[in-house]
Structures are given as C-alpha cells and as structure tokens.
ZARO-956483 format. One record per residue: residue in one letter; z, y, x of N, C-alpha, C in turn. Coordinates in steps of 0.05 Angstrom, whole numbers, padded with zeros to 5 digits. Example, Ala and Ser with C-alpha at 12.3 -4.5 7.8 and 13.67 -1.06 7.14 Angstrom:
<sites>
   r      nzz      nyy      nxx     cazz     cayy     caxx      czz      cyy      cxx
   A    00156   -00114    00264    00156   -00090    00246    00156   -00066    00264
   S    00142   -00045    00257    00143   -00021    00273    00157    00001    00258
</sites>
This chain:
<sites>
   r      nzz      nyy      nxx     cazz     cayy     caxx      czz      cyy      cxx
   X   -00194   -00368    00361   -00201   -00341    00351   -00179   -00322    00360
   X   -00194   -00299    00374   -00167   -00281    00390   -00164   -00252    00361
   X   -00190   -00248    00346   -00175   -00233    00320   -00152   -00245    00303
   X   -00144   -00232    00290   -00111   -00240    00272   -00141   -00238    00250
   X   -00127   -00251    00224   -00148   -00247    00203   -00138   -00226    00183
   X   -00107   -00209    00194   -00094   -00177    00187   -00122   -00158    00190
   X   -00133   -00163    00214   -00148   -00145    00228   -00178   -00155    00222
   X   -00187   -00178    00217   -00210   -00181    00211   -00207   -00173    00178
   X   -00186   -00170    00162   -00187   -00166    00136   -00199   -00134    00124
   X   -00192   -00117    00159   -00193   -00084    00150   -00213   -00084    00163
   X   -00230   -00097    00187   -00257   -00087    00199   -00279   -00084    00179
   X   -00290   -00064    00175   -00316   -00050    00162   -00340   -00047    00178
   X   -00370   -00055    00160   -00386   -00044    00182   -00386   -00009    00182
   X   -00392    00003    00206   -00392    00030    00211   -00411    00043    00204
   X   -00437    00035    00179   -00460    00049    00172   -00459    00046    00146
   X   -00441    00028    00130   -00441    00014    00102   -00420    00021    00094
   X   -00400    00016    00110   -00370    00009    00102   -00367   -00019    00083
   X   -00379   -00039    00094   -00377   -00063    00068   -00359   -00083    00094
   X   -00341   -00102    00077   -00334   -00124    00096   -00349   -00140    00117
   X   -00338   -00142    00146   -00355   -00154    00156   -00345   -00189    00159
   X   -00365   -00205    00168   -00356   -00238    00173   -00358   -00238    00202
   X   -00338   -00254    00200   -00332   -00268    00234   -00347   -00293    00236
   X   -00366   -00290    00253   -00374   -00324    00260   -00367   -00325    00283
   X   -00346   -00349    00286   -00339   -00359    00309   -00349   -00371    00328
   X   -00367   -00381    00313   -00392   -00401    00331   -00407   -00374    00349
   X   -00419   -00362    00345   -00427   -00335    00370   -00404   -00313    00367
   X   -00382   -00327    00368   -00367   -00292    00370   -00367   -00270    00367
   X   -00386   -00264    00337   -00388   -00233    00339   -00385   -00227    00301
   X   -00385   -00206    00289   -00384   -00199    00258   -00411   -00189    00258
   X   -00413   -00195    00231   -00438   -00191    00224   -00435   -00175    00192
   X   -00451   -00166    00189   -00457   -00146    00160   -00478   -00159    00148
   X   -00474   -00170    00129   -00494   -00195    00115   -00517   -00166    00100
   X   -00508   -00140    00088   -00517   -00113    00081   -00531   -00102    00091
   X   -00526   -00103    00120   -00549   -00087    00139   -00561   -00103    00156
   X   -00554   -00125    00163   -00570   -00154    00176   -00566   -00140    00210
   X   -00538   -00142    00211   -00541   -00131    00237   -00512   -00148    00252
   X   -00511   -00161    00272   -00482   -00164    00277   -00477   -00146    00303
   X   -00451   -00152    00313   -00428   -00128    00324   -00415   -00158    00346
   X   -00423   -00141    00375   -00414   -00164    00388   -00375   -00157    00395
   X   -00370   -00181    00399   -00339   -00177    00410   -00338   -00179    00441
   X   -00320   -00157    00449   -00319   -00161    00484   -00298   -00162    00488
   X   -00286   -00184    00509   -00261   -00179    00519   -00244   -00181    00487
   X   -00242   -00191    00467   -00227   -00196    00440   -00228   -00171    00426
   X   -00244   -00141    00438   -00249   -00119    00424   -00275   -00121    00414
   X   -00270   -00111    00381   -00306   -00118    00360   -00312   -00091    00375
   X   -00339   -00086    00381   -00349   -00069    00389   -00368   -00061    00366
   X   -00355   -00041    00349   -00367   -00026    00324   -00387   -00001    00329
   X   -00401    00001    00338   -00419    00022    00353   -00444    00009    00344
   X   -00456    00030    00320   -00483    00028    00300   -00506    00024    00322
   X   -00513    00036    00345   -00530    00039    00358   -00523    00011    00390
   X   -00502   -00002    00384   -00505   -00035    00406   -00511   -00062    00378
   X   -00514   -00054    00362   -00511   -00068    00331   -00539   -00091    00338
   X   -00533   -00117    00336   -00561   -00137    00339   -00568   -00145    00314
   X   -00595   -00132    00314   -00616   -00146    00285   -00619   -00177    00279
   X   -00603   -00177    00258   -00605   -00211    00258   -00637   -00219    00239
</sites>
C-alpha cells in the first residue's frame, strides 16, 4: 500500500464529504454513501466526482 493511513484517515468523498475505504485488492476508495469508487493513479486518489465508477 503506497497511501500512509495519515492520509487515507483525512481523504473524503468530494460529493458527500463522508470517509472513504481503501480496497487494496482493486486499488481504488470507494464511498460505501454514494456507491461510487475513486481510482488511484500513479499512488495519487484521483477525487474528481465526474471520473467516479458506479459500483
């Protein structure tokens, strides 16, 4: 895991503002609230409401 869990502790989703989860198994956070996850690129979460995948 290339996040610190400092930094996974303050990531928010960007439409909710609720905690997001890290699943490591597909590398990306997810918003259990809006059913949407947030892919990671290059070890940067890419928080942008409109690349967001409908889970």
């Amino acid at each position: 895991m290339a996040l610190t869990q400092k930094l996974l502790d303050r990531l928010v989703c960007p439409s909710c503002k609720k905690k997001l989860d890290y699943e490591e198994k597909d590398d990306h956070l997810v918003c259990n609230k809006c059913g949407v996850a947030y892919r990671i690129t290059e070890n940067i979460p890419v928080l942008l409401a409109d690349e967001a995948q409908k889970l």
